[in-house]
C-alpha positions in Angstrom: 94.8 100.5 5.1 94.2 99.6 1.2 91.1 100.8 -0.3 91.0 100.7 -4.0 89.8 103.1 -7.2 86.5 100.8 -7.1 86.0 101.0 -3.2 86.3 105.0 -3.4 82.8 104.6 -5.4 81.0 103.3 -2.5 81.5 107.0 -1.0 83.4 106.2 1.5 87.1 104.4 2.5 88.3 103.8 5.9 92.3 104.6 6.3 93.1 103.9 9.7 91.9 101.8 13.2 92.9 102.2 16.4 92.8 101.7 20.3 94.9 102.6 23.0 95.2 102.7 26.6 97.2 105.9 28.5 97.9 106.0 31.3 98.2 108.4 34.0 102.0 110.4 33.9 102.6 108.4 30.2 103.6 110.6 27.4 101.7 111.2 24.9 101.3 111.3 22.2 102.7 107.5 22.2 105.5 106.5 19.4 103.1 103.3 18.2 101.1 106.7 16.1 101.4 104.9 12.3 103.4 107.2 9.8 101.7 110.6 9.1 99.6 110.5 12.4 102.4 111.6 14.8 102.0 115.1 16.4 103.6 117.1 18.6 101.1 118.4 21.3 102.3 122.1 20.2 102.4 122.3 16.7 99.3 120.5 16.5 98.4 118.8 12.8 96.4 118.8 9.9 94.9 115.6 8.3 93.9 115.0 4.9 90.6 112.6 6.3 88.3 112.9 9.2 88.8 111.0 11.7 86.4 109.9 14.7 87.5 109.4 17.9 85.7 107.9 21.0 87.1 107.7 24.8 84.8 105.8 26.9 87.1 106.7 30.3 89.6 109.7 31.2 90.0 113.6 30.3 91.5 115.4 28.2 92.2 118.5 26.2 91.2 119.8 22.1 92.2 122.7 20.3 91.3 123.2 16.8 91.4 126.1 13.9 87.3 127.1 15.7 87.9 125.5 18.8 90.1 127.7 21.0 90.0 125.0 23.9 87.5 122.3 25.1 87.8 119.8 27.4 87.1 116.0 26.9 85.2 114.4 29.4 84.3 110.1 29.4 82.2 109.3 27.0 82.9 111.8 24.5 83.2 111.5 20.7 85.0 114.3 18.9 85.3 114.4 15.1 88.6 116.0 13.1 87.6 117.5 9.9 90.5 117.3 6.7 92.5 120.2 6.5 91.4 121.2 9.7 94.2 122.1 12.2 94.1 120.5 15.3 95.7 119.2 18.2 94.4 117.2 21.6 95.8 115.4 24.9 94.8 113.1 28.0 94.8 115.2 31.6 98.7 113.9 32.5 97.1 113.1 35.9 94.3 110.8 34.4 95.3 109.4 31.3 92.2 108.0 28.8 91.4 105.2 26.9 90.5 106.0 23.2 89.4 104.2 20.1 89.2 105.9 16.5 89.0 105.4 13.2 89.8 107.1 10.2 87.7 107.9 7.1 87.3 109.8 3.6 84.6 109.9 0.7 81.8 111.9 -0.8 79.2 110.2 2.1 81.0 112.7 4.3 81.5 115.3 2.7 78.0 116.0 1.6 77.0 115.6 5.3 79.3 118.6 6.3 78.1 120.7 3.2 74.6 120.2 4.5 75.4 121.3 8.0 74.9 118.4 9.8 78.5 117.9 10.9 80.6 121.0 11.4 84.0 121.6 12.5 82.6 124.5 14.4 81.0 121.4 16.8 83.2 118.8 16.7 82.7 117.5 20.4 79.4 115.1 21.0 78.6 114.6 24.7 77.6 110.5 24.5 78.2 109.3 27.9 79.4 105.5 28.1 78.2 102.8 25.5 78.4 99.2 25.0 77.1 99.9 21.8 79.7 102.2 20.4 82.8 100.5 21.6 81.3 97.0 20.5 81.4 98.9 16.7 84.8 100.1 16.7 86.3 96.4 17.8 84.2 95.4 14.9 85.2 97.3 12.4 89.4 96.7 13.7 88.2 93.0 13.7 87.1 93.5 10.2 90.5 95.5 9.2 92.5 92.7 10.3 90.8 89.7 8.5 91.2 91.8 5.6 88.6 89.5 3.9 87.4 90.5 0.4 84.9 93.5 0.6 86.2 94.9 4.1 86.3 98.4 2.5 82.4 97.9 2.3 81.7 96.7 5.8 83.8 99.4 7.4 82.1 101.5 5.6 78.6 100.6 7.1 80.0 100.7 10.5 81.3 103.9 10.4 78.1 105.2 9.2 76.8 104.0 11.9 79.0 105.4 14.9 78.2 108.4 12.9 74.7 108.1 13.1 74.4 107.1 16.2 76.7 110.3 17.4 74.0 112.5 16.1 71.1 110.7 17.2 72.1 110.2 21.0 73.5 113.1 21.7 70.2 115.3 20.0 67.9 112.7 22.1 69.7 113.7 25.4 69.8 117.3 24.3 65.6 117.1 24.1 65.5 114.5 27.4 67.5 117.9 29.7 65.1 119.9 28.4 61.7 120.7 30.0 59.7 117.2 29.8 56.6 119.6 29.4 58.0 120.4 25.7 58.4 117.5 24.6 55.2 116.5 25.2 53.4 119.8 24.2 55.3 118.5 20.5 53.9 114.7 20.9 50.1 116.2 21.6 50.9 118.9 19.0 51.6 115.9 16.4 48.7 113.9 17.2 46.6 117.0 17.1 47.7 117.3 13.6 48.1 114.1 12.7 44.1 113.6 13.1 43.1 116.5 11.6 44.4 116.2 8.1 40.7 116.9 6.6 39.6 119.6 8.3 40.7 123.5 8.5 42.9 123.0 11.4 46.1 125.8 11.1 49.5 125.9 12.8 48.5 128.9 14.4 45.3 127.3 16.2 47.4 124.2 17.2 49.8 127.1 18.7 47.3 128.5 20.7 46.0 124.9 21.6 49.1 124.4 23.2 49.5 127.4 25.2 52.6 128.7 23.4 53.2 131.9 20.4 53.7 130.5 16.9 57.3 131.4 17.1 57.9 129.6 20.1 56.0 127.0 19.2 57.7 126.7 15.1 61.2 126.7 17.1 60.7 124.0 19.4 58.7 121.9 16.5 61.4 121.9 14.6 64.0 121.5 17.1 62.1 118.1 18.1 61.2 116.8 14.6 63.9 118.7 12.8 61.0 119.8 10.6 58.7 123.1 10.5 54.9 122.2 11.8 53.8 122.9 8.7 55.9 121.1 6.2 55.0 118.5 9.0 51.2 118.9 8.3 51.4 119.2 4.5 53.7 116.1 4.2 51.3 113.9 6.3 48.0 115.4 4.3 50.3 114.5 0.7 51.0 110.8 2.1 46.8 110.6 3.0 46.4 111.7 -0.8 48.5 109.5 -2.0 46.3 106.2 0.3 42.9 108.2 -1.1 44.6 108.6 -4.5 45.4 104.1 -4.2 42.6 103.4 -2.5 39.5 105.1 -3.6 37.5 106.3 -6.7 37.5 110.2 -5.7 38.6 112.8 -8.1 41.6 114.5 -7.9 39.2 117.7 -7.5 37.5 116.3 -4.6 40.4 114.7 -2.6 42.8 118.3 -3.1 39.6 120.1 -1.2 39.3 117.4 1.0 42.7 117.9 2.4 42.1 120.9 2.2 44.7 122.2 -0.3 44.2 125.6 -1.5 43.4 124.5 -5.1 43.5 121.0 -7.2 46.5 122.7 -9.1 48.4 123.8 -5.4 47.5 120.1 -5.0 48.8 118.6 -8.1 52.2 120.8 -7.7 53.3 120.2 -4.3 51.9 116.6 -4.7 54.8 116.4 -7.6 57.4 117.9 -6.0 57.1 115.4 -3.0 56.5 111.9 -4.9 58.0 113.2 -7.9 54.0 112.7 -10.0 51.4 113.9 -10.6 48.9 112.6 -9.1 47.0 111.7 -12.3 50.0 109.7 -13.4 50.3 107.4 -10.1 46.3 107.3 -10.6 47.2 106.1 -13.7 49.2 103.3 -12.6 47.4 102.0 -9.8 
């Protein structure tokens, strides 16, 4: 698939589509593999791009370079990672049905240096969706019009299989888990939320909720993906910022009503969050 100097700017190129059906007893990996995607089952291979891979019905097999062996149930989504060894199969007695697609850029890359994609975790358990099948025949739709800008559209749709990989499967993570966490966090954020201007601490919404701090910090932030308290301060810095638009009070005055330790502890985080002070978006309002 053609992606030019210009589209690599966009931060990320799609190389390759595909779909197949195997089924049980067929070898595999089939001959129609394009040139350079061919492996034999032992050897295994190494790519030079990630590639994502969906398989709405079947089993199978993966190995990687951190994956000693895993199996592949329907409605998983695994991800291969560039210069990553790997290698993967349908159960011989099943077959699957698979859709991938093939990708590089910076848009990815970043994402993995950040931590939120690893190949130490390359297997997402979705389940069956509409959703996600309905975006890969869109995106193969796309490659064969080959209208002008394709690069860009694929693009977008493979951000958002991606995105949609990470969301689901972290929303049924939280949904197995006790239903009596998850809404100690949603009383633990209203609690917070409407008590911006008084003295109310982490600690004393711990306790609140029946829980240690620790326990309660790990399972905050497992929820959100944020600690309570950058929760609370972020929330108090976006109030500043309505009293800061909307009213006459003094910088002074509003930093102690949110109950900052100081105007200055104000004024500093307030500037590392919105990138102002907030004298200057005073200023401009």
């Amino acid at each position: 698939m053609l992606a030019s100097e210009r589209d690599s700017l966009w931060g990320l190129t799609v190389t390759t589509i595909g779909h197949e059906i195997i089924a049980p007893g067929e070898s595999y990996p089939t001959k129609g593999h394009a040139d350079g995607y061919y492996f034999d089952l032992e050897k295994g291979r190494t790519l030079n791009e990630y590639q994502l891979l969906y398989n709405p019905d079947g089993e199978g097999i993966f190995h990687s370079q951190n994956v000693k062996e895993a199996p592949l149930r329907p409605g998983d989504m695994f991800l291969l990672f560039p210069g990553e060894w790997h290698s993967y199969h349908p159960n011989p007695k099943k077959g699957w049905e698979s859709y991938w697609i093939g990708f590089k850029g910076r848009n990815m890359d970043d994402r993995v240096r950040a931590g939120f994609l690893s190949p130490q975790k390359p297997i997402y358990h979705l389940g069956f969706s509409d959703a996600i099948v309905s975006l890969y025949k869109q995106a193969y739709a796309a490659a064969q019009e080959e209208a002008a800008y394709s690069q860009q559209l694929m693009a977008g749709i493979v951000n958002h299989l991606i995105g949609m990989m990470y969301s689901l499967e972290r929303n049924i993570q939280l949904q197995t888990r006790s239903q009596a966490h998850v809404d100690m966090i949603n009383r633990a954020r209203l609690r917070i939320r409407e008590s911006l201007e008084s003295s109310l601490t982490i600690q004393q919404v711990a306790e609140e909720m029946g829980v240690s701090y620790s326990n309660f910090r790990k399972l905050f932030k497992e929820f959100t993906g944020i600690s309570p308290a950058t929760y609370q301060q972020d929330l108090r810095l976006q109030r500043a910022k309505e009293l800061l638009s909307t009213t006459d009070m003094s910088i002074k005055e509003i930093a102690y009503r949110l109950n900052f330790e100081s105007p200055d502890y104000f004024s500093a985080k307030f500037k590392i969050k919105t990138g102002h002070r907030p004298s200057e978006l005073r200023w401009n309002t």
